[in-house]
Every structure is written in structure tokens, then in C-alpha cells.
C-alpha positions as CSV (number, residue, x, y, z in Angstrom):
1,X,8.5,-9.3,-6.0
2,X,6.0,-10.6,-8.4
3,X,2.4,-10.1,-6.8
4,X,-0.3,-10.3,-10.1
5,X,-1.7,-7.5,-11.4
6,X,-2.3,-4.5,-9.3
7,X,-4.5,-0.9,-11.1
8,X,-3.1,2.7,-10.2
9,X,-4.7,5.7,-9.9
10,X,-2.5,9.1,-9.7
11,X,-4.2,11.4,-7.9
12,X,-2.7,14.9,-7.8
13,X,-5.2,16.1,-5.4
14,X,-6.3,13.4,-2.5
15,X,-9.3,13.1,-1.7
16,X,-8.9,13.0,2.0
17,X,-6.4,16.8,1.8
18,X,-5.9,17.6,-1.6
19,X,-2.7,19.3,-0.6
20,X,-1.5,15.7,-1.2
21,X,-0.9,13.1,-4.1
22,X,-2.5,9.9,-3.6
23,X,-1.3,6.8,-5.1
24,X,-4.0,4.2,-5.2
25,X,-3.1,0.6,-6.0
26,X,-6.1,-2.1,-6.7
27,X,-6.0,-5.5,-6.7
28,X,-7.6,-7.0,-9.6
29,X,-9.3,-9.0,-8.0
30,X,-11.2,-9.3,-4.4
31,X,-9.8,-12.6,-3.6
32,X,-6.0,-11.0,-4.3
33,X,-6.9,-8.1,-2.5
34,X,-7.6,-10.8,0.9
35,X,-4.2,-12.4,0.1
36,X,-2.8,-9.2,0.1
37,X,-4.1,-8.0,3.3
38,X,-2.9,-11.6,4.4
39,X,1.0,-11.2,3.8
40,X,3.1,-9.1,5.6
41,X,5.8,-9.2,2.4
42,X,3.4,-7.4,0.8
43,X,2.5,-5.0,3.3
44,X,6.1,-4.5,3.5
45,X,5.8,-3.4,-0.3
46,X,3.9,-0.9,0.0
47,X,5.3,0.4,3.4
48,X,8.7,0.4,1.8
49,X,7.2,1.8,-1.5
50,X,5.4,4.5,1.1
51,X,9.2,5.5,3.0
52,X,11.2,5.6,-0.5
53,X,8.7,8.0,-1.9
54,X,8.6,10.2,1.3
55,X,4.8,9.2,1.8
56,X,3.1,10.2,4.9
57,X,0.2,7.9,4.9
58,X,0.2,4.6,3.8
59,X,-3.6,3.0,4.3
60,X,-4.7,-0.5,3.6
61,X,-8.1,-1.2,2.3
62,X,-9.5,-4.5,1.1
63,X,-12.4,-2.9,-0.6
64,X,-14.7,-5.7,1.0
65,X,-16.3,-2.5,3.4
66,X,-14.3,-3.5,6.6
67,X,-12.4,-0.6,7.9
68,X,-9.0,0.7,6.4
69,X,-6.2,-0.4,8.2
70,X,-3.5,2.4,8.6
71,X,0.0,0.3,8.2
72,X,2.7,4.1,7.5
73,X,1.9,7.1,9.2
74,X,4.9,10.1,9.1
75,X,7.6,7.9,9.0
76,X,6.7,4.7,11.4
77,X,5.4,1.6,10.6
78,X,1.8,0.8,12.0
79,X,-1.6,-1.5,12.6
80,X,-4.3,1.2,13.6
81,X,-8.2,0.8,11.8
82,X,-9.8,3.6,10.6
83,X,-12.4,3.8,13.0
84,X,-10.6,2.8,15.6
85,X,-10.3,4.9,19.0
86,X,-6.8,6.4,17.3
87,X,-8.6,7.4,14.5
88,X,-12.5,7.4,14.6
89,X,-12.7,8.5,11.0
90,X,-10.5,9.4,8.0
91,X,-10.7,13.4,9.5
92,X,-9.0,12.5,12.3
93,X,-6.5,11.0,10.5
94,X,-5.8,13.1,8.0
95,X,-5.1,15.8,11.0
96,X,-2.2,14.1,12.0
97,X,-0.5,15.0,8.9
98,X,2.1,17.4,8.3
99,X,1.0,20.5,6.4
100,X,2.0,20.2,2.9
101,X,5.6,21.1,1.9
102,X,6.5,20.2,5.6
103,X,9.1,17.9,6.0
104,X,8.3,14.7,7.1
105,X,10.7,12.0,9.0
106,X,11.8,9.1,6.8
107,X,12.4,5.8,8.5
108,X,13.6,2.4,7.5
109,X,10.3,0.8,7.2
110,X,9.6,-2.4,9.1
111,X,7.3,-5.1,8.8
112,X,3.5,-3.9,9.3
């Protein structure tokens, strides 16, 4: 799928646990990062990109300041905010992670 230009950053220790890599993609622009949060192919991208790789987090941000939207978490597709009474901050999320080196479940992703 061709989607414009997206920017990664490799990072081998997150910031939210750096027992984790984090893979941040950027849309070039803030009118493609609204598409993007507007198409569920593309969310599909990056949940599929998130279940191949063995990811356990997959987070959606639009960079506009609205809250993160949580779309992969250990092996299920979701729609939770950050700052939403599942996860009232990005602690709370990151404690439902695995402990690194744990194995995590791997699903067929589905649409988020």
C-alpha cells in the first residue's frame, strides 16, 4: 500500500520501558497524519506491521495533542485512548505489558 511519505525513528530503548524497542512512524505532514487516523486500511498497516514483528503495543498518535489512541495491545486488536478509564496515563499502560523477553501471544490482526 502506497500511503506518502512516513519518518522513522528506531528506538532501542522506549521511552515509556526501555526494556523495549520502539518504532516510531511520522507522517510528514499534519494533514496526512488526520487521514491517517481516518482509515482503518491504514490502521490495519500498522496493526499488521505491529503482529508480524511480535509487537506488544501498537499506539496511534496524531501529534495534534488529542490523546493516543491504543489500536494493538499483546496480541489483540483495540480502540482504547490514553487517558481513558482503561488506561488513565501511558504508566498504566505500559503495566500491562509483558516483562521483556516474555513471550507474547501473536494473533491475526484485525481491523482496528
Amino acid at each position: 500500500m502506497q500511503i506518502g511519505y512516513v519518518y522513522l525513528t528506531v528506538r532501542f530503548r522506549s521511552f515509556p520501558h526501555p526494556g523495549y524497542t520502539a518504532l516510531e512512524f511520522w507522517a510528514a505532514t499534519s494533514g496526512m497524519s488526520r487521514l491517517f487516523a481516518r482509515s482503518a486500511s491504514v490502521g490495519k498497516l500498522f496493526t499488521d506491521l505491529t503482529a508480524a514483528s511480535g509487537g506488544v503495543c501498537c499506539l496511534f498518535d496524531t501529534g495534534d495533542g488529542g490523546p493516543e489512541e491504543v489500536c494493538w495491545l499483546k496480541g489483540e486488536a483495540t480502540r482504547e485512548l490514553v487517558g481513558g478509564p482503561l488506561f488513565p496515563d501511558r504508566e498504566a499502560l505500559v503495566a500491562t505489558w509483558p516483562q521483556p523477553g516474555a513471550s507474547t501471544p501473536s494473533r491475526a490482526p484485525s481491523t482496528p
